[in-house]
Structures are given as C-alpha cells and as structure tokens.
Backbone as CSV, one residue per row, in Angstrom:
resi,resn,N_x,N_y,N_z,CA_x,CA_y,CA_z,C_x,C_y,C_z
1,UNK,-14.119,38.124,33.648,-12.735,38.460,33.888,-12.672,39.388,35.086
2,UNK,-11.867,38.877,35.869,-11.182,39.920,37.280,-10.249,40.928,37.054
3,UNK,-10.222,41.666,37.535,-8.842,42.362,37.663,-8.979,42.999,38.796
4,UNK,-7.827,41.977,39.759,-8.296,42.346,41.029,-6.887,42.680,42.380
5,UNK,-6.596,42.282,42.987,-5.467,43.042,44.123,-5.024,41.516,44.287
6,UNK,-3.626,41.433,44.928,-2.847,40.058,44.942,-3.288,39.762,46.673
7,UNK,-3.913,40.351,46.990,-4.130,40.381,48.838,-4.453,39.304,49.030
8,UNK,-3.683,38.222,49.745,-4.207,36.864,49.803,-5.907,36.650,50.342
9,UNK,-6.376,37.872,50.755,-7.656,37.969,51.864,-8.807,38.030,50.576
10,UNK,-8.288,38.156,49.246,-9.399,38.508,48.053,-8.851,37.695,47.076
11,UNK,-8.972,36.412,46.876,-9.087,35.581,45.695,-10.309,35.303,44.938
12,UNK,-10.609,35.714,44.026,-11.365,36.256,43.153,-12.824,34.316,43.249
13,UNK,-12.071,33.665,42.763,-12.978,32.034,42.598,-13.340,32.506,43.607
14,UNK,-12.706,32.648,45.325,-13.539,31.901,46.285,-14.685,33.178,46.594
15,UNK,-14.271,34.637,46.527,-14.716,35.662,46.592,-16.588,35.261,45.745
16,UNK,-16.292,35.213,44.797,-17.241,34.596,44.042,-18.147,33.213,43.542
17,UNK,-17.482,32.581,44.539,-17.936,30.759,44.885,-17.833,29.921,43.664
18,UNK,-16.527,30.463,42.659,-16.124,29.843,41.299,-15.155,28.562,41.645
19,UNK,-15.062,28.088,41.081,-14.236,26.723,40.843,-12.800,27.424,39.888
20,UNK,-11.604,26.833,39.848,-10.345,27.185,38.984,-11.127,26.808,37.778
21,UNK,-10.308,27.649,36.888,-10.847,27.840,35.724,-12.116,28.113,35.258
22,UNK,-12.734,28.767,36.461,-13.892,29.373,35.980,-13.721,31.101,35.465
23,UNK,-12.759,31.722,36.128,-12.522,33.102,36.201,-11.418,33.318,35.568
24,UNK,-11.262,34.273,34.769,-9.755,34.516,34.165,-9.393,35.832,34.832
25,UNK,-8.449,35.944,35.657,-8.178,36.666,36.801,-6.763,37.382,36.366
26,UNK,-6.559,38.587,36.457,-5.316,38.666,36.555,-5.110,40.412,38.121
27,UNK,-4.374,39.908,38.822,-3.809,40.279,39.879,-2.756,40.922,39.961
28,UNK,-2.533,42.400,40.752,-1.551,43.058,40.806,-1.803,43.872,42.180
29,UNK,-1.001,44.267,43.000,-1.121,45.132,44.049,-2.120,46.152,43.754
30,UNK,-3.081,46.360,44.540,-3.861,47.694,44.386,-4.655,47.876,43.181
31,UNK,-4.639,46.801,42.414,-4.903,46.649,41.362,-4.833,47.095,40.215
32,UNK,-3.274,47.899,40.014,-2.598,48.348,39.376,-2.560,47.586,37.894
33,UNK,-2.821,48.930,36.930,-2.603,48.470,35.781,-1.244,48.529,35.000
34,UNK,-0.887,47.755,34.093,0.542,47.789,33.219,-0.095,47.224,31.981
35,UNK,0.938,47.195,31.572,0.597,46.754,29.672,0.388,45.049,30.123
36,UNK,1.220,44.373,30.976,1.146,43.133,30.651,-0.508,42.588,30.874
37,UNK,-1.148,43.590,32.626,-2.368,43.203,33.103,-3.520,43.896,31.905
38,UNK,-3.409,45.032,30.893,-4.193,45.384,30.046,-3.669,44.111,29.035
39,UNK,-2.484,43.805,28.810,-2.769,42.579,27.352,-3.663,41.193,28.064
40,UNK,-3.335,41.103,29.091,-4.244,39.843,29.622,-5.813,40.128,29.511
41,UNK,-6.079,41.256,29.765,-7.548,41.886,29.477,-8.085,41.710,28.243
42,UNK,-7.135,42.125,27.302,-7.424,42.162,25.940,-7.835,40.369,25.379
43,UNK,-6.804,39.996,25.911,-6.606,38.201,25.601,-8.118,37.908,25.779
44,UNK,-8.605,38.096,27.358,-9.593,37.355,27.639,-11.020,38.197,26.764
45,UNK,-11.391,39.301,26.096,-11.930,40.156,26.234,-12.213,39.483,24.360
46,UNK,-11.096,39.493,23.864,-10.755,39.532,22.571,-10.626,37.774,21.978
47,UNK,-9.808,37.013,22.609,-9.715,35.893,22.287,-10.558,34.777,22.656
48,UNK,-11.399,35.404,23.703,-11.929,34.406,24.941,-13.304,34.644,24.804
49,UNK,-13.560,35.988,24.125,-14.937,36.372,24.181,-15.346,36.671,25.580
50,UNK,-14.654,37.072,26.372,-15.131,37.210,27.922,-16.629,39.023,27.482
51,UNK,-17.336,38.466,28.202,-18.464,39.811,27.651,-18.264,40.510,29.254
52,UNK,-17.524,40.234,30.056,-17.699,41.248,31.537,-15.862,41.021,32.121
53,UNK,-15.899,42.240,32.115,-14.426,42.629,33.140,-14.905,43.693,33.994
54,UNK,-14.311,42.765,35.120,-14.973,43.273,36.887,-13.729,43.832,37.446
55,UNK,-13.621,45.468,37.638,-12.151,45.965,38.521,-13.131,45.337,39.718
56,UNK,-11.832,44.683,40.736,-12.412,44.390,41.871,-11.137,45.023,43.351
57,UNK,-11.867,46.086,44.172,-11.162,46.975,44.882,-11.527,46.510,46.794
58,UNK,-10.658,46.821,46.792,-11.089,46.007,48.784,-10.779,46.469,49.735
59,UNK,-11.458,46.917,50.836,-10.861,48.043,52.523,-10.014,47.472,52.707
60,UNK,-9.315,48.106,53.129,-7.788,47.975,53.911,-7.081,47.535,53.113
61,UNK,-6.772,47.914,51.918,-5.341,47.362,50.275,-4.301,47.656,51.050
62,UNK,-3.273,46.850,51.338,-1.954,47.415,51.690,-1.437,48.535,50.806
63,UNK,-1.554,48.284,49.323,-1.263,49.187,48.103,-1.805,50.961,48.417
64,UNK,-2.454,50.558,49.045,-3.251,51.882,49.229,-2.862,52.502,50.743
65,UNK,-2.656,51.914,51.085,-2.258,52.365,52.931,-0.656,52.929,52.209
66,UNK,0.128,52.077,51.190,1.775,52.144,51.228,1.256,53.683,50.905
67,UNK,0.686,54.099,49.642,0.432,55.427,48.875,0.172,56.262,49.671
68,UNK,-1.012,56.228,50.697,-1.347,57.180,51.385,-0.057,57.544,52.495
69,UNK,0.694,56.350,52.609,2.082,56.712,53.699,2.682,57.890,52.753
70,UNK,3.218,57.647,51.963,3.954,58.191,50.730,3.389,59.640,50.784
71,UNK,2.072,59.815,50.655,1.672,61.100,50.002,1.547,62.177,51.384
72,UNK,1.479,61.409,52.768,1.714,61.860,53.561,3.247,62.241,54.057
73,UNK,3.740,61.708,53.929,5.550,62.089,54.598,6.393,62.448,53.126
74,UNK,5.867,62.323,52.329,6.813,62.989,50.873,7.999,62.107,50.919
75,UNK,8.186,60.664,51.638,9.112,59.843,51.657,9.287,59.190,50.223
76,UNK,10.949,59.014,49.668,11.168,58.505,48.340,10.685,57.050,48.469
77,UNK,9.913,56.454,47.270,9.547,55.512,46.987,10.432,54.213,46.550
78,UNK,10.877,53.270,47.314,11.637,52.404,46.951,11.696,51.263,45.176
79,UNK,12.648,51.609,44.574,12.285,50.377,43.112,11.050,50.941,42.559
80,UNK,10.402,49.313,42.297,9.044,49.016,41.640,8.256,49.520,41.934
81,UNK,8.126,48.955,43.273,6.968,50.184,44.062,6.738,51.304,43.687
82,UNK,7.409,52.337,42.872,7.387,53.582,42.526,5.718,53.304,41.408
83,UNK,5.562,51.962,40.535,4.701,51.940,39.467,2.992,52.007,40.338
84,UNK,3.256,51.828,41.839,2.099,51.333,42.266,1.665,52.736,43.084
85,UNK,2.582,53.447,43.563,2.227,54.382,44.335,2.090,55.600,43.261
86,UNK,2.638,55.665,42.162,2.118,57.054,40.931,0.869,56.675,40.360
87,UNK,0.870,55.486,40.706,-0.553,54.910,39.831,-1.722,55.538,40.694
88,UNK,-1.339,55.099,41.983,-2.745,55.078,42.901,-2.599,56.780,43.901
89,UNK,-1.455,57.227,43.690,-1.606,59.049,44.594,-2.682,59.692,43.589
90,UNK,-2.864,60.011,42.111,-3.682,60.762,42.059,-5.070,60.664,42.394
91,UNK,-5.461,59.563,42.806,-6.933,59.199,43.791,-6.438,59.623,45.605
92,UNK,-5.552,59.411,45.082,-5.266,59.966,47.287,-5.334,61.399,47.337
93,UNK,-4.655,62.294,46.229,-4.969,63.305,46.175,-6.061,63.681,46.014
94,UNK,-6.860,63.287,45.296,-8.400,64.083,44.867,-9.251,63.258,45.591
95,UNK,-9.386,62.785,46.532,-10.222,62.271,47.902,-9.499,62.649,48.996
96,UNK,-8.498,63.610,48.992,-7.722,63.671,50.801,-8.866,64.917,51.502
97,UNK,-9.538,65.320,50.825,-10.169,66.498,51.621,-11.412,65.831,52.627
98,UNK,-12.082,64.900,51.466,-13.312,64.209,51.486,-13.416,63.382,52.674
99,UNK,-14.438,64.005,54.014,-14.510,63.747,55.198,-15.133,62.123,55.483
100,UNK,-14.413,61.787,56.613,-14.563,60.133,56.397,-13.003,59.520,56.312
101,UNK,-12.866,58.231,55.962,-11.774,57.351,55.529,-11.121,57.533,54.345
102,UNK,-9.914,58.355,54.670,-9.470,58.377,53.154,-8.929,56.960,52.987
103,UNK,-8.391,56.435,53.575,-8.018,54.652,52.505,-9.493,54.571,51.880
104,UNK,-10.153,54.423,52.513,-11.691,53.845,51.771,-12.187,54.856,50.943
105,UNK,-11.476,55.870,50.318,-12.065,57.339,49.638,-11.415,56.746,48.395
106,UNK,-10.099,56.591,49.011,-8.585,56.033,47.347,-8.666,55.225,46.548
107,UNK,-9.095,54.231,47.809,-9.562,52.671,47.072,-10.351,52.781,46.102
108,UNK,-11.920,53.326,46.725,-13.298,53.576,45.598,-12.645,54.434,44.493
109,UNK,-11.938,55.100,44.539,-11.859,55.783,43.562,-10.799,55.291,42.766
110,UNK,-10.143,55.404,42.992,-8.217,53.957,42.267,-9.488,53.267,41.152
111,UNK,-10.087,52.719,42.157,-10.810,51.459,41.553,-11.585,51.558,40.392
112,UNK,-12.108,52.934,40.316,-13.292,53.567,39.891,-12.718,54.052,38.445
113,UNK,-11.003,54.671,38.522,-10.444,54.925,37.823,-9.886,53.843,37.241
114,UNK,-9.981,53.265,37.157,-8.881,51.937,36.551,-10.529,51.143,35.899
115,UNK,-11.340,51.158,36.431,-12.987,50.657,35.535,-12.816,51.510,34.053
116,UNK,-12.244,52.888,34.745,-12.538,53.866,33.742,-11.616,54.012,32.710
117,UNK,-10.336,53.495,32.759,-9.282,53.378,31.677,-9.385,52.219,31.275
118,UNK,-9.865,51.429,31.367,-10.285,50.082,30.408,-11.199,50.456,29.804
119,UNK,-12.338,50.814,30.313,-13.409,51.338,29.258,-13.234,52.313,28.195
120,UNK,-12.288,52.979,28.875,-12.149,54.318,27.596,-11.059,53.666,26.253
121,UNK,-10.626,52.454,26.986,-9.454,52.102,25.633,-10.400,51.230,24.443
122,UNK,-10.355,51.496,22.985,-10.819,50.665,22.296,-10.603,49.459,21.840
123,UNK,-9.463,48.694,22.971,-9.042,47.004,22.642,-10.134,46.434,23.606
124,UNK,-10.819,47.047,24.563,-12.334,46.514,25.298,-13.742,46.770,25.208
125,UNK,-13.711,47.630,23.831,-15.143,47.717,23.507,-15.864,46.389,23.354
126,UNK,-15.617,45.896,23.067,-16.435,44.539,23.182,-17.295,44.295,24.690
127,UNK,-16.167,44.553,25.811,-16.943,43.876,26.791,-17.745,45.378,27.445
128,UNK,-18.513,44.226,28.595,-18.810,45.899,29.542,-17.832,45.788,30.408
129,UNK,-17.654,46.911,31.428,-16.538,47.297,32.614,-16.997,47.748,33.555
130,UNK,-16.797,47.238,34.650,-17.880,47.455,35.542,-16.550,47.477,37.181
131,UNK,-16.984,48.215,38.132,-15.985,48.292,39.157,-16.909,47.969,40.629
132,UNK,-15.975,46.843,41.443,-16.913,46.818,42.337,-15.829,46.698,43.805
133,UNK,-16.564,46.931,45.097,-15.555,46.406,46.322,-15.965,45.776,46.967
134,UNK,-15.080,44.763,47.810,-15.006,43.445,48.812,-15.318,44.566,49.827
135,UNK,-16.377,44.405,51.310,-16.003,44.385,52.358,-15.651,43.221,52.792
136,UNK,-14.246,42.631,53.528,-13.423,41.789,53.813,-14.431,41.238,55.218
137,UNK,-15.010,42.036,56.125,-15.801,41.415,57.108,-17.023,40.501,56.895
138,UNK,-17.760,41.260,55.712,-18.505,40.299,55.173,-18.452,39.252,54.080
139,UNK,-17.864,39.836,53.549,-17.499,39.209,52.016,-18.257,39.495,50.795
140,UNK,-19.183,41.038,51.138,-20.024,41.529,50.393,-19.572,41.969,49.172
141,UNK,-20.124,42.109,47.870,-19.176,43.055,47.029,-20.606,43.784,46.602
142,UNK,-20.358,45.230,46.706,-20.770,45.864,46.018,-20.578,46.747,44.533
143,UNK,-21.538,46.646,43.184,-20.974,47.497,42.773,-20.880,49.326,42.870
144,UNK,-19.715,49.370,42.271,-19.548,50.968,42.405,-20.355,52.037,41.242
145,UNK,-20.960,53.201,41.579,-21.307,53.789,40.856,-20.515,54.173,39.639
C-alpha cells in the first residue's frame, strides 16, 4: 500500500514498475492525511491483508512549497487548502532553522511524520510503516530513517 502525493510526476505503479492493480494507492496533496486516506489504509491493511504501507514523499511537492509560502508571508490560507498547509507547517516549522533546503527539510520530515501517525494508531498494527522519497531526476527512492 502507497500513500503517496497526487503530483502527476509520482504515480506510485510506474514509480515502482507495477502494473494497475498491483498497488493499492491512495493519494492526496503532500500527502496529507484525513480520515477518508487513514480508512483506505485501514481497508487495505485490515481487509486486504496488505503486510507494508509505504508514506511515499518527493523534492519539489507543490504542497510543500504552498506551506512554506504561507509560513513565510503569514498570508490567509484560501478554503480547503487550509487542511494541507496546518497539516504540513508544523514540519516547516521545526526544520526552518536546519541549514540546507528547507522544502527538502519539510518534505523528509511531513513524510517522516505521517510514517509516524499511522504507526502509532492501533487500526495498523498489523502492517509495518515504513517512509520513503522520490528523487524526481532519478527516479530513486530512498528509504527514510
């Protein structure tokens, strides 16, 4: 199971050289979690017997560039968007010091955090949880510590 960013540049099959219906994927900006993308987790985790759910996080997330705009200019957050940018500032905050790329600080960590609230919930003890990122130039994925 995926749970991965809607970025047309990271589709999970080809990312991974799967065929449709090999991956049970579910997709959201930035890879934002909600109840609907945790019940799809659960589905596959619980009903499906899936034994691995992969957060999958990628350089340059638009989701993550919008947040870091946001947390920089204190500009009000339009609608929906509000669910994606509260989700993902407290990783912009606690990587803005950390010398280097903060998009690439937010991301690893967004990512890292969202591995980490699936694991800590007990509707996914069953599987393992594991968090990893696309570099988009290569098409490498590494996992994350």
């Amino acid at each position: 199971m995926i749970v991965g960013c809607v970025d047309s540049r990271v589709p999970p099959e080809l990312v991974f050289d799967q065929g449709l219906g090999d991956l049970l994927c579910t997709r959201t900006a930035g890879q934002v979690l909600d109840e609907a993308v945790l019940a799809s987790v659960q589905y596959g985790v619980e009903e499906l017997r899936i034994p691995l759910v992969l957060v999958l996080g990628h350089e340059r997330c638009g989701a993550v560039a919008a947040t870091l705009e946001h947390v920089r200019t204190g500009a009000p957050v339009p609608g929906h968007l509000s669910l994606l940018v509260d989700e993902i500032t407290p990783s912009a905050r606690r990587t803005r010091a950390l010398p280097g790329d903060w998009a690439e600080h937010t991301m690893t960590a967004h990512t890292a955090w969202v591995r980490d609230a699936i694991r800590a919930d007990p509707a996914f003890h069953g599987a393992h949880v594991a968090a990893a990122r696309l570099d988009l130039g290569t098409g490498l994925v590494s996992l994350l510590p």
